[in-house]
C-alpha positions in Angstrom: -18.6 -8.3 -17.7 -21.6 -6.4 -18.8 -24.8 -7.0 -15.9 -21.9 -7.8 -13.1 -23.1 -4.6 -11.6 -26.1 -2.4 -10.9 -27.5 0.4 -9.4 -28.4 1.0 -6.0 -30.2 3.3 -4.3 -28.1 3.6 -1.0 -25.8 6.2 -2.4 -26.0 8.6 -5.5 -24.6 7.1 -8.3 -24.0 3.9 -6.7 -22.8 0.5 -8.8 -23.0 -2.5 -6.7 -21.9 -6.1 -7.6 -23.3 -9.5 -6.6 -22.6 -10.7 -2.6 -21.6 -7.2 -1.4 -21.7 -7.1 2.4 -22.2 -4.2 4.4 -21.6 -3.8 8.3 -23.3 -1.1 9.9 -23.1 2.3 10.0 -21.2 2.3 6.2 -21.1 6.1 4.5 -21.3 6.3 0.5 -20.6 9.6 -1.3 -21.1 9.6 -5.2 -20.9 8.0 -7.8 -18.5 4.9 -6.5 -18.4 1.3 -7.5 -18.5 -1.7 -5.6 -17.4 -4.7 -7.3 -18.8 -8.0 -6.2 -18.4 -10.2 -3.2 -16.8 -7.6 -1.6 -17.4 -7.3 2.6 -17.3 -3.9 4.2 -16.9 -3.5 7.6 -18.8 -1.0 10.5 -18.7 2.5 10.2 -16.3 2.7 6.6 -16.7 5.8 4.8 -16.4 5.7 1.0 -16.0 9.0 -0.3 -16.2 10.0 -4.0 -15.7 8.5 -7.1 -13.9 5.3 -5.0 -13.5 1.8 -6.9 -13.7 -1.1 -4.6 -13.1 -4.9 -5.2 -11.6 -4.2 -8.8 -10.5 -7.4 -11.1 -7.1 -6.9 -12.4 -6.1 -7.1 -15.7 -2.8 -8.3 -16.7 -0.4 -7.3 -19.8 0.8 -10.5 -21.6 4.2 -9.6 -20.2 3.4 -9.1 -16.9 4.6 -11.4 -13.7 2.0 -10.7 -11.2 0.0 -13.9 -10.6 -3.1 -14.9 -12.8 -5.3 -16.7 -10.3 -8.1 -14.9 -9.9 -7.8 -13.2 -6.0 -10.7 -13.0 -3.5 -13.4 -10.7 -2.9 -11.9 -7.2 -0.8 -12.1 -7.4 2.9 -12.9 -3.5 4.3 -12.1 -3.3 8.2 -14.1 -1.5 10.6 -13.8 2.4 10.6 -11.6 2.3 7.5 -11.8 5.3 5.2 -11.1 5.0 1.6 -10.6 8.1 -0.3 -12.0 10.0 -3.2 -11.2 8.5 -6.6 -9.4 5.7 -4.7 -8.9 2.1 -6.7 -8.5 -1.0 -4.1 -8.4 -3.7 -5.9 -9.9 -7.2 -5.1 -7.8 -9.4 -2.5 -6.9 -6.5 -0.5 -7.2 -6.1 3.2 -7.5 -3.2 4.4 -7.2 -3.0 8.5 -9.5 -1.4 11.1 -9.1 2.6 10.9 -6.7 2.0 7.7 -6.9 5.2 5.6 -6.5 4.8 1.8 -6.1 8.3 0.8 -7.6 10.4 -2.3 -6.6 8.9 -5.6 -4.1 6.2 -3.9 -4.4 2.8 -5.7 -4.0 -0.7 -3.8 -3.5 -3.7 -6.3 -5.1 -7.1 -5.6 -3.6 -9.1 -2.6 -2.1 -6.3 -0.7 -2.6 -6.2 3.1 -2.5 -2.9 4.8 -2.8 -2.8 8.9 -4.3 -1.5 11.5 -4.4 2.1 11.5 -2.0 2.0 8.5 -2.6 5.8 6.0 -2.0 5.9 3.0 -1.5 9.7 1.1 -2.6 10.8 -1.7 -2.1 9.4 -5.1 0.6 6.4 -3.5 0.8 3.1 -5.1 0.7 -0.1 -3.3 1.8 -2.8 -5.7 0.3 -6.3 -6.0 1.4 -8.9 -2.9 2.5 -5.8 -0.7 2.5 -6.3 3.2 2.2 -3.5 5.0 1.8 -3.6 9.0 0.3 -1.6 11.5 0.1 2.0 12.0 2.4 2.6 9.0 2.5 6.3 7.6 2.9 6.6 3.6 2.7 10.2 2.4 2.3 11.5 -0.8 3.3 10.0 -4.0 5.1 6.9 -3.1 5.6 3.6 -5.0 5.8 0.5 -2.9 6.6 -1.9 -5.1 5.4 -5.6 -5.5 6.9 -8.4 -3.0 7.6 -5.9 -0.5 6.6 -5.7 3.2 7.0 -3.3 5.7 6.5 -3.5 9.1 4.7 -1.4 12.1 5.8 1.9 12.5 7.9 2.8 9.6 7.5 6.1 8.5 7.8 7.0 4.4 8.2 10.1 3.5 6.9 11.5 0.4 7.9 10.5 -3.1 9.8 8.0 -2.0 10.4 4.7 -4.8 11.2 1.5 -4.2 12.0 -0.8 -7.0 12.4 -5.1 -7.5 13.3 -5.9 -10.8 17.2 -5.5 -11.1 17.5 -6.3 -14.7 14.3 -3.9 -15.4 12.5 -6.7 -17.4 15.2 -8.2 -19.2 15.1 -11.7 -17.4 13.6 -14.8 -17.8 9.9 -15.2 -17.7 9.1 -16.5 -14.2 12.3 -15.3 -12.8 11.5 -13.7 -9.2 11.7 -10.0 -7.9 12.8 -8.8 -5.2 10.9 -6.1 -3.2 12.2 -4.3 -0.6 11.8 -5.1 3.3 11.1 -2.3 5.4 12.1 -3.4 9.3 9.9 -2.1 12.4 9.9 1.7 12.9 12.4 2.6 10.1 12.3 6.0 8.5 12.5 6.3 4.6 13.2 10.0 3.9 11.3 12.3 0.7 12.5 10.9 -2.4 14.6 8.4 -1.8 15.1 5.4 -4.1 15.1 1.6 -2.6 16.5 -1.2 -4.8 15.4 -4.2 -5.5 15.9 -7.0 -3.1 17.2 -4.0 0.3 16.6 -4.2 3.7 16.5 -1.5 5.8 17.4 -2.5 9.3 15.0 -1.9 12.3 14.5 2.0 13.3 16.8 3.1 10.7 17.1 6.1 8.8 17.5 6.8 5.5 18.0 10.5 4.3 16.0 12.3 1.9 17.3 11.7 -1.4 19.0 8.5 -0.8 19.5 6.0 -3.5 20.1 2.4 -1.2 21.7 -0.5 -2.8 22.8 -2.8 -0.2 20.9 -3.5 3.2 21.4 -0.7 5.8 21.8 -1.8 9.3 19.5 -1.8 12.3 19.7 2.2 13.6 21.9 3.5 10.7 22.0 6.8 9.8 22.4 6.6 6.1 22.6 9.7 3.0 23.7 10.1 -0.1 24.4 8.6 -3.9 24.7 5.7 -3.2 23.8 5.6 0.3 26.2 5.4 3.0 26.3 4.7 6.7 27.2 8.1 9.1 26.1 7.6 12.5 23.4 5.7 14.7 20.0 6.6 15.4 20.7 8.3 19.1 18.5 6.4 21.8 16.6 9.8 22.3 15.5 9.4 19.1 13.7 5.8 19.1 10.0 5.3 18.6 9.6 4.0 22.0 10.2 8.2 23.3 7.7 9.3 21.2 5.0 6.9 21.7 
């Protein structure tokens, strides 16, 4: 709505809505907007062009729920990046890094220490734990939660709807559950409703239809199991 937001003279360019809070130490670049009631926490940086606390707006079609979600919650030390969207009703956790151009949709949670890459997704109701790496150009898609540790490579898609809109309205998806310190390979595809086990690994290029177990090894179209994650290799060596 028209007069929901107006300038400000803390940062060039600066739209602020009603009820914004600010902790201390908080660095503005240009031209970003602030929608209201959102809290920002000590020492964030918001670099350019950045869209924070953003209302969604739903297609007729869509599944997503219509209650209107609370105001964005910013941890301390958090960085969100140029030409970033987070949405209202996200968290993002202390020292979280939303990367340039990624965009968070209302409701999802991203941990401590969590980064996000560059022009990634995060889908509505997404969990994502601490210290979680998404590179480059990932989907995550809605309903989906992924624990600490898991490493995504880049490009990677994950998927919930197995009849690809041709169900009933209010019929559920299925996102995909991503178990602590799994490994999702560059470009691999997730359907709806998987689980990948527990310090897993899933090759680059993967398409995964069923669950994969807890230290697979898994490659190929589809998927398919080939040996175990050696003990040498588990996150507790490299920690």
């Amino acid at each position: 709505m028209a007069g929901e937001l107006t300038p400000s003279d803390l940062a060039p360019g600066l739209l602020l809505g009603a009820g914004v809070e600010f902790g201390e130490g908080v660095e503005i670049a240009g031209n970003v907007v602030i929608h209201p009631g959102t809290r920002v926490g000590n020492r964030v940086v918001i670099e350019d062009g950045a869209v924070v606390g953003k209302r969604p707006r739903l297609g007729k079609r869509s599944s997503a729920p219509r209650q209107p979600p609370p105001a964005a919650v910013i941890g301390d030390d958090a960085v969100i990046g140029a030409g970033t969207v987070v949405f209202a009703g996200v968290e993002l956790g202390q020292g979280a890094i939303a990367g340039d151009q990624a965009h968070v949709r209302e409701r999802a949670v991203l941990g401590v220490e969590t980064v996000v890459g560059r022009g990634s997704a995060i889908d509505n109701d997404v969990r994502v734990g601490e210290r979680v790496r998404i590179n480059t150009n990932c989907y995550l898609t809605a309903h989906s939660e992924i624990e600490d540790d898991v490493f995504v490579g880049p490009g990677v898609t994950t998927t919930n709807d197995q009849t690809m809109a041709r169900h009933p309205r209010g019929a559920s998806l299925e996102g995909v559950r991503l178990r602590r310190a799994c490994r999702i390979g560059g470009g691999a595809v997730l359907c709806p409703g998987v689980e990948v086990g527990e310090e897993a690994f899933v090759a680059a290029g993967a398409v995964v239809v069923a669950a994969v177990p807890p230290r697979a090894v898994v490659m190929g179209v589809p998927a398919r199991q080939v040996r175990e994650v050696p003990a040498e290799d588990l996150i507790e060596r490299w920690q």
